[in-house]
C-alpha positions in Angstrom: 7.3 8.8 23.5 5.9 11.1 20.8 2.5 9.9 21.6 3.0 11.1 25.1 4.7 14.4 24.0 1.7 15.0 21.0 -1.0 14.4 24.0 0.8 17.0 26.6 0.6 19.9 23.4 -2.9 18.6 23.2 -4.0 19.2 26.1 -2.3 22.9 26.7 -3.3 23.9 23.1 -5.4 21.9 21.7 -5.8 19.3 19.5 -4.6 20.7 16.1 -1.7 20.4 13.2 0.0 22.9 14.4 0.4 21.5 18.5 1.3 18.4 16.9 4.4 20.0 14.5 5.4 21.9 17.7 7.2 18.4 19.0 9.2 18.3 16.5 10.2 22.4 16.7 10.7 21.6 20.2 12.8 18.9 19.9 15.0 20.6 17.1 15.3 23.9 19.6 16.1 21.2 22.2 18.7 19.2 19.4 20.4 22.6 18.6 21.4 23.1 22.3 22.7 19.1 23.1 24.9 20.1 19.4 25.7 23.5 21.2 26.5 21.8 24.7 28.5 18.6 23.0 31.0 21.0 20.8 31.5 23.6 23.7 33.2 20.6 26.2 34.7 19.0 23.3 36.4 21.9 21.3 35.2 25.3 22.7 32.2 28.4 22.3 33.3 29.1 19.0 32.8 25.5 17.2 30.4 24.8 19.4 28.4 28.2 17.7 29.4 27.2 14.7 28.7 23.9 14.4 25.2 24.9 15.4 24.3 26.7 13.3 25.6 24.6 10.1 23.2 22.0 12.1 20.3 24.6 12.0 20.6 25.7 8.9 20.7 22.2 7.5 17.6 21.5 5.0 16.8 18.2 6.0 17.0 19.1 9.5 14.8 22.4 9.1 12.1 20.2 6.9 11.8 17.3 9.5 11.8 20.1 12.3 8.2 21.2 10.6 6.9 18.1 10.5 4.9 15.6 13.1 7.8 12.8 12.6 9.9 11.2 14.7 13.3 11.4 13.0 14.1 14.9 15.1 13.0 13.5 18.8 15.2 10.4 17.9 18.1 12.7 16.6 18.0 14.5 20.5 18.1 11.2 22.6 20.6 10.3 20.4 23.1 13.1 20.9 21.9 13.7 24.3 23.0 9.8 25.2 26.7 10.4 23.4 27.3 13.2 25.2 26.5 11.5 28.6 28.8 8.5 27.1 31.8 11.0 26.4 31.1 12.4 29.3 31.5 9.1 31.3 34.2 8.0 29.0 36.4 11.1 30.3 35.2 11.3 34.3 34.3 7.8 34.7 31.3 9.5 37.0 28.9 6.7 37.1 26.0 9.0 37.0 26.5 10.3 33.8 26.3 6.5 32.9 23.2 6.6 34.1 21.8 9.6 32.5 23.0 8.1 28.9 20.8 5.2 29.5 18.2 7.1 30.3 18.7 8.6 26.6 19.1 5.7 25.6 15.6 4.2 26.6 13.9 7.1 25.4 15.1 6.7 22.4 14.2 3.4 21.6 10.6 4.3 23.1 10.5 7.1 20.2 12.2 4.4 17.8 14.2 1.0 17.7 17.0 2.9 15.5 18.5 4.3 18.8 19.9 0.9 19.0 22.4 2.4 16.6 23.7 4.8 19.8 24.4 1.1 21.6 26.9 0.2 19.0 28.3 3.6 18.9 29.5 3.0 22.7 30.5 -0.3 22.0 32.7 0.3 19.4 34.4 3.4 20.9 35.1 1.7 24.0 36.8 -1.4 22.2 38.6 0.9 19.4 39.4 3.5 21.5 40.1 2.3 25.4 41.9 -1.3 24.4 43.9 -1.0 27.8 40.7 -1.0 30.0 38.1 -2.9 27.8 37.2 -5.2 30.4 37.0 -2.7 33.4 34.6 -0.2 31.0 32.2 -2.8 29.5 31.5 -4.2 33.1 30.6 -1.0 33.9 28.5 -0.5 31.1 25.8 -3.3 32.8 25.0 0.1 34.1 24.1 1.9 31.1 21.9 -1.5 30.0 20.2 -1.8 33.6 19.3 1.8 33.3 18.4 1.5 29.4 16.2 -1.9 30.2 14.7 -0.2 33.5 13.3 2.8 31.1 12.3 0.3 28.1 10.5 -2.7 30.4 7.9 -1.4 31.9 6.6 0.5 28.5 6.5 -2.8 26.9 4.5 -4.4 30.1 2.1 -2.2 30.1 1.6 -2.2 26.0 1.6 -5.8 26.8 -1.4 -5.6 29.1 -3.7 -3.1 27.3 -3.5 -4.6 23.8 -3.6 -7.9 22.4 -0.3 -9.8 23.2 -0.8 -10.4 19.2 -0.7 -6.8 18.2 3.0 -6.7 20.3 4.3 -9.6 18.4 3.1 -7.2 15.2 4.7 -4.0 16.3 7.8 -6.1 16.3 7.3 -7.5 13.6 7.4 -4.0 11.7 10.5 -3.6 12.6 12.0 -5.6 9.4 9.3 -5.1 7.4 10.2 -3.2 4.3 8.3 -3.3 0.8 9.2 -3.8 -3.0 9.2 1.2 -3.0 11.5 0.8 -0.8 13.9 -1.6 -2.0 13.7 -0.1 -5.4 14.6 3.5 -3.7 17.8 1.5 -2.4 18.6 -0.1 -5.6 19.1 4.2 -6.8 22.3 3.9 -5.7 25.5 1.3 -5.3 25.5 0.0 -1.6 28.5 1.4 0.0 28.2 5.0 -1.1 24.1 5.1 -0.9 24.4 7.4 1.9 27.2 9.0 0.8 25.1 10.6 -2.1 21.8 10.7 -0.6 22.4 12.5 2.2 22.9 15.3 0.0 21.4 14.5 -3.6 18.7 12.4 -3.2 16.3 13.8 -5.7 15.9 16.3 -7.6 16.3 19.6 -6.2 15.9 18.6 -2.4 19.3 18.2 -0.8 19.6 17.4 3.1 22.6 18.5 3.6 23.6 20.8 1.2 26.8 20.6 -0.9 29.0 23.2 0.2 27.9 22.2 3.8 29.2 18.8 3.1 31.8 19.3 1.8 32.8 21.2 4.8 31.9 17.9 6.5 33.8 15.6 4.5 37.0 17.8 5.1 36.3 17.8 8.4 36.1 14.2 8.9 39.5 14.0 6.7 41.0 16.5 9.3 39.7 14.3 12.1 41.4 11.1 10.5 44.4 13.2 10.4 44.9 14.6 14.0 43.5 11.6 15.5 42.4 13.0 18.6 40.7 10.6 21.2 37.6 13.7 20.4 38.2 13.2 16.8 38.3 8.9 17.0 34.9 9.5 19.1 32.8 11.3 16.2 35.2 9.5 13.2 33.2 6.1 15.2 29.9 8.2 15.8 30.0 8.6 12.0 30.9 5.2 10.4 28.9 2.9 12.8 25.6 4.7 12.3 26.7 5.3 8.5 27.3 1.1 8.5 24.5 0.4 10.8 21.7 1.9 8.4 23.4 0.9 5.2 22.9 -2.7 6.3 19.5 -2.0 7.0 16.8 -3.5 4.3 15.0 -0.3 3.9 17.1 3.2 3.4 16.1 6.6 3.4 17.8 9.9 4.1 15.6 10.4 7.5 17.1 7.1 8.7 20.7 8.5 9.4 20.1 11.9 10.5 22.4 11.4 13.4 25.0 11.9 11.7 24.4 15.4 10.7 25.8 16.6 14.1 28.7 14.7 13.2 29.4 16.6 9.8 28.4 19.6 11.3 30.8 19.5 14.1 33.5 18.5 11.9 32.7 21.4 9.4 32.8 24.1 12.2 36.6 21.9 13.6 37.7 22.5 9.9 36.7 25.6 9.2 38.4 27.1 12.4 41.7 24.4 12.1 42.1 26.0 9.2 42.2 29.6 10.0 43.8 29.6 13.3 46.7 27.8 10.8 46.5 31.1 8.5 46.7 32.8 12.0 49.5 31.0 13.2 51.3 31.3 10.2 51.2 35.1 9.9 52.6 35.3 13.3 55.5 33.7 12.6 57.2 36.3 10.2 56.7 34.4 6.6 57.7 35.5 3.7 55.7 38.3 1.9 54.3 36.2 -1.0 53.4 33.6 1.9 52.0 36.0 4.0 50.0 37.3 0.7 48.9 33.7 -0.2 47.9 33.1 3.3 45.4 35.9 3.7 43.7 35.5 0.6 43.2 31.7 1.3 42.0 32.6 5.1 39.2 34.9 3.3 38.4 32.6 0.6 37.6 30.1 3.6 35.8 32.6 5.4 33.6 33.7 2.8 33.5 30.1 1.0 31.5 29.2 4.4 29.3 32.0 5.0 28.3 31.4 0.7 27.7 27.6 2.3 25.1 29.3 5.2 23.4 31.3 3.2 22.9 28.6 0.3 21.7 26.0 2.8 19.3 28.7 4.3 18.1 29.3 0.8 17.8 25.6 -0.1 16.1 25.0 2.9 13.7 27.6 2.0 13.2 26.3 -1.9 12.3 22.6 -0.6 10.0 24.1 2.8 8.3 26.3 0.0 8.4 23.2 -2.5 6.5 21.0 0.3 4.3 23.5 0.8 0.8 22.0 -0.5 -2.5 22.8 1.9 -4.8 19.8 1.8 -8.2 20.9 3.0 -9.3 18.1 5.1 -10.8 20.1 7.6 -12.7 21.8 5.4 -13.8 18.4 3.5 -14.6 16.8 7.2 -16.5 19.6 8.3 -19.1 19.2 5.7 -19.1 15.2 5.9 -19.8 15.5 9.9 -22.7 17.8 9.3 -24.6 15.6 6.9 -23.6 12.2 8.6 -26.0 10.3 10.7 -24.4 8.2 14.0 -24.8 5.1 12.1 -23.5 6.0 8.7 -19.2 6.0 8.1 -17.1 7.6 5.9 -15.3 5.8 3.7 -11.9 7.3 2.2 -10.5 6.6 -1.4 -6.9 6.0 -2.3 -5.6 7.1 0.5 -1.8 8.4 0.6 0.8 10.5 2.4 -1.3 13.6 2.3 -4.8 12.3 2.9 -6.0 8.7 4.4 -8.5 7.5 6.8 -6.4 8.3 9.9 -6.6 12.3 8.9 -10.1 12.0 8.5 -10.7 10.2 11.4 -9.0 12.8 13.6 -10.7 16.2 12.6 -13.7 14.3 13.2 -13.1 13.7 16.9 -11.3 17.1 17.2 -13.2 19.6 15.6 -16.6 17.4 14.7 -17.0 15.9 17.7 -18.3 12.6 15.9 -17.6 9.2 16.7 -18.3 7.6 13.2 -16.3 5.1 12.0 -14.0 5.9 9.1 -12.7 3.1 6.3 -10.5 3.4 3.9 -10.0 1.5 -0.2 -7.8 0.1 -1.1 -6.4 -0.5 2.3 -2.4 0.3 2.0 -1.4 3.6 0.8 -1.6 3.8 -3.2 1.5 5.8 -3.1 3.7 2.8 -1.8 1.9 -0.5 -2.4 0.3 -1.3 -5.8 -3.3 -0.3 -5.5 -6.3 -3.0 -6.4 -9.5 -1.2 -7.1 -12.6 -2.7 -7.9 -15.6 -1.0 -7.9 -17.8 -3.8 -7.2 -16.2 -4.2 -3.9 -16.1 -0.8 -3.1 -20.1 -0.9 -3.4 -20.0 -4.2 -1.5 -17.8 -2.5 1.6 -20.3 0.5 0.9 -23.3 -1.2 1.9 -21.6 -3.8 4.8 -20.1 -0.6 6.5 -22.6 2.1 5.8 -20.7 4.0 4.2 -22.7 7.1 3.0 -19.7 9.5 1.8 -16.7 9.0 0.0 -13.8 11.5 -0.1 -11.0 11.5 -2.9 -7.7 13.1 -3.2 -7.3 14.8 -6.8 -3.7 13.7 -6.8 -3.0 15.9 -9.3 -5.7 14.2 -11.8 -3.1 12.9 -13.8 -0.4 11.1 -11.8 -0.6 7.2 -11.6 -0.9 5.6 -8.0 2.4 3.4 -7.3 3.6 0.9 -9.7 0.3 1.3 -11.9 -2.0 2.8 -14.6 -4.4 4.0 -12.3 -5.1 7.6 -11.2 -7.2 9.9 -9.0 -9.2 10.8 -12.6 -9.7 7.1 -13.8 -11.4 6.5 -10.0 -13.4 9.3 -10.4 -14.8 8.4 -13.7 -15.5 4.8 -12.7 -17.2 6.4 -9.2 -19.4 8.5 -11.7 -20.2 5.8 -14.4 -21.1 3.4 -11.7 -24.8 5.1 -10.7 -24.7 4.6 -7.3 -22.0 7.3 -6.5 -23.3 10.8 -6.8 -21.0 14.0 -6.6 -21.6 16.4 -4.4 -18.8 19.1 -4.4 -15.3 19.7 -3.9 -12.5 21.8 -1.6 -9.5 22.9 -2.5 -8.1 24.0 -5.7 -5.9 22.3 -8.2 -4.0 19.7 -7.9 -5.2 19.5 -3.9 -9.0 18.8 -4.3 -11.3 16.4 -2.3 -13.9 15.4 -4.0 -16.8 14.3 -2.1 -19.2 11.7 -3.1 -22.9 10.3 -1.8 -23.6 6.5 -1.7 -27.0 5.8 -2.5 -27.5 2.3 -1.9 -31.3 2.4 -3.0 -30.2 3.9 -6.5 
C-alpha cells in the first residue's frame, strides 16, 4: 500500500525525498481528521478538538509524520476501521461493516500489525455485547469476507510476479527478530515495557510526552471509573493492542502507536470531565472556601494542559531538530554516475540507517539516469547485525562485480558498528593501507561525510 501511494507522489511530483515523506504528512493530516471524526460521535466538537490536537502535537507522532515509514499509514487504517466497527456496533448498519473491513485490508497490505484491530473487535464484542455474542460474531463473516476480499488478490498477484519462494520469505519476516532487538526489549521488565517506552525510551526523545501522558493515564482511570459502553470500547482498544505488541518478540515504540488516539482521547475526556465538575459544582451554591478551592483547581487544570501542549510542541521540536542530520547522497551519487562506465558498479561500505545500497541505488535511477548495479559490504546493516569485514573479500567482490567506486559513511569517525570494535575510521585506514583503494574526495561535513574511493584492480 505504501508502494502504491510512494509511486502516485512520484508520478505528480517526481521522484524525490521529499514526494516520498509527503505519504506520511498525508496520512497524519488524514489520521488527525479519523481522531477528529471518532471523538466528535463519541463525546462531542470540543473533545473531539481537543483530543486532536494532544494527538498532533504528540512527538512521536509528528517525527514519524516526517518520515517515509509506515507506522503513520497503519495508525489511519487502524482508527479508520474502529470507527467503522463502533459505528456498526451502535447501528448494526451492515455497510459500515463493510467499510471497516475495507480498513481492515488496507491495513494489513501496509503492515500485518493491523491484525491487532481484529482482536480489538473481537474482544469488544465478547466483553462488551455478552447478550448478543452469537448474533454479532456471525455477522462479523462480513467484516472477514470484506477484509479477505481486499487482502487475496494482493497476495495472488505477488504470488504470480515473484518467485513463490520470495512469498514464503516475506512471511517469513514476519517473526523474524534479531539479537538489537531483543536486547532493546530486555531495557525494560515485560509488563510495563510499554508503559515506560512510550514515553521515556531514551534519552531525551519522548513519544508521548510526560505531562501529555499523564493526562492519558487519568483519563483511562476516569474511563475505568464511569464505565461507559464508549469508555469499555477505548479501555479494550488500549489493553489488547498494549497486550498484543508486548507479546510480540521484537518491541519498539513505533509498534504501538495506535494507541496514542486512545490516550489522547482519554486526555481531552479528562481534562473536560473535570472542569464541567468545577462548573457544575459552582452552580450549585457551595460554600465560599469550596467555591474558592474549586476555581483555583479548575485553572490549575486549565493551564496544567496548555503547559502540557506547549511542552510536547517544544519536545517535538528538540527531537525533529535532534534528527536533523543531511546525508549528501545525492551529491556523492552525482559524482559516481559521471565517472562510471555501463559495465562498472558501485559498491557501498557499511551500510546503515542513513546510507546503504538501496539509497544509492535510487538517486541513481532518479536523478542519474544509470542503470548500474549497486552492492553493498558487509551485507546486513552494521548498525543492527555484527558487521564481518575483511578486506580481502571486499577486493575479491571488487573484482567479480566490477566494482570501480566505493562510498563510506563517516559515522561519526569514532563510533563502533553494532556489537563491535570496528568503526567508519578503522575501514578507512584498512581501505588506504590496502593499495588498491585510492581516495578520491569527500561530501558533507563532519560527522556526515561520504568518502569516496577508486578500485584499481591493475594496481
Amino acid at each position: 500500500m505504501l508502494d502504491i501511494t510512494t509511486a502516485a507522489y512520484f508520478n505528480i511530483f517526481g521522484p524525490s525525498l521529499y514526494a516520498g515523506r509527503l505519504v506520511s504528512i498525508t496520512f497524519a493530516l488524514l489520521t488527525l481528521w479519523v481522531v477528529f471524526e471518532l471523538s466528535y460521535r463519541i463525546y462531542g466538537p470540543k473533545i473531539a478538538m481537543l483530543s486532536s490536537i494532544l494527538l498532533g502535537t504528540m512527538p512521536g507522532f509528528i517525527w514519524l509524520s516526517r518520515l517515509a515509514l509506515i507506522e503513520i499509514m497503519l495508525e489511519f487504517f487502524f482508527i479508520v476501521a474502529m470507527l467503522f466497527f463502533f459505528s456498526w456496533l451502535r447501528t448494526g448498519h451492515n455497510k459500515t461493516l463493510i467499510f471497516s473491513g475495507v480498513a481492515l485490508g488496507l491495513g494489513f497490505l501496509t503492515k500485518y500489525q493491523i491484525l491487532a484491530a481484529g482482536l480489538v473487535m473481537i474482544t469488544s464484542i465478547l466483553l462488551l455485547y455478552r447478550d448478543t455474542i452469537k448474533a454479532r460474531l456471525s455477522k462479523c463473516l462480513l467484516l472477514i469476507i470484506t477484509t479477505i476480499a481486499i487482502v487475496l488478490p494482493w497476495i495472488l498477484i505477488v504470488y504470480q510476479i515473484y518467485m513463490p519462494g520470495v512469498l514464503s520469505q516475506w512471511l517469513g519476516l514476519l517473526q523474524m527478530s534479531d539479537t538489537r532487538s531483543y536486547l532493546y526489549g530486555l531495557r525494560y521488565p515485560l509488563p510495563i515495557f510499554y508503559l515506560i517506552e512510550i514515553t521515556w525510551p531514551y534519552g531525551v526523545v519522548h513519544p508521548i510526552s510526560l505531562l501529555v501522558y499523564i493526562l492519558g493515564l487519568l483519563g483511562l482511570g476516569l474511563f475505568m471509573w464511569r464505565r461507559k459502553t464508549e469508555d469499555k470500547f477505548f479501555l479494550v482498544w488500549f489493553f489488547v493492542v498494549y497486550v498484543f505488541f508486548t507479546l510480540v518478540g521484537i518491541k519498539d515504540w513505533r509498534f504501538v502507536v495506535p494507541i496514542f488516539p486512545v490516550l489522547s482521547i482519554s486526555a481531552a475526556s479528562f481534562v473536560f470531565f473535570a472542569y464541567n465538575k468545577a462548573k457544575k459544582t459552582l452552580k450549585i451554591g457551595a460554600a465560599s472556601l469550596k467555591k474558592h478551592a474549586v476555581k483555583i483547581g479548575a485553572v490549575c487544570l486549565i493551564v496544567f494542559t496548555g503547559v502540557a501542549i506547549f511542552y510536547s510542541t517544544v519536545d517535538a521540536y528538540k527531537w525533529v531538530t535532534k534528527d536533523h542530520i543531511y546525508v549528501p547522497i545525492r551529491e556523492a551519487t552525482h559524482y559516481t554516475a559521471e565517472k562510471l562506465n555501463d559495465n562498472e558498479s558501485v559498491m557501498v561500505l557499511c551500510p546503515l540507517n542513513f546510507f546503504d545500497g538501496d539509497m544509492v541505488r535510487f538517486y541513481l535511477g532518479a536523478y542519474e539516469s544509470k542503470q548500474n548495479q549497486v552492492w553493498q559490504y558487509p551485507d546486513l546493516p552494521v548498525d543492527a547485525y555484527t558487521p564481518f569485514f575483511d578486506i580481502s573479500k571486499l577486493n575479491d567482490l571488487c573484482i567479480e562485480q566490477n566494482a570501480k567506486y566505493l562510498l563510506l559513511f563517516e559515522y561519526g569517525m569514532i563510533y563502533p558498528y553494532f556489537n563491535s570494535t570496528l568503526t567508519s575510521q578503522t575501514v578507512y585506514v584498512m581501505l588506504i593501507q590496502h593499495g588498491k583503494f585510492t581516495y578520491q574526495t569527500s561530501f558533507g561535513a563532519y560527522p556526515c561525510r561520504i568518502f569516496i574511493f577508486y578500485m584499481n584492480a591493475s594496481a
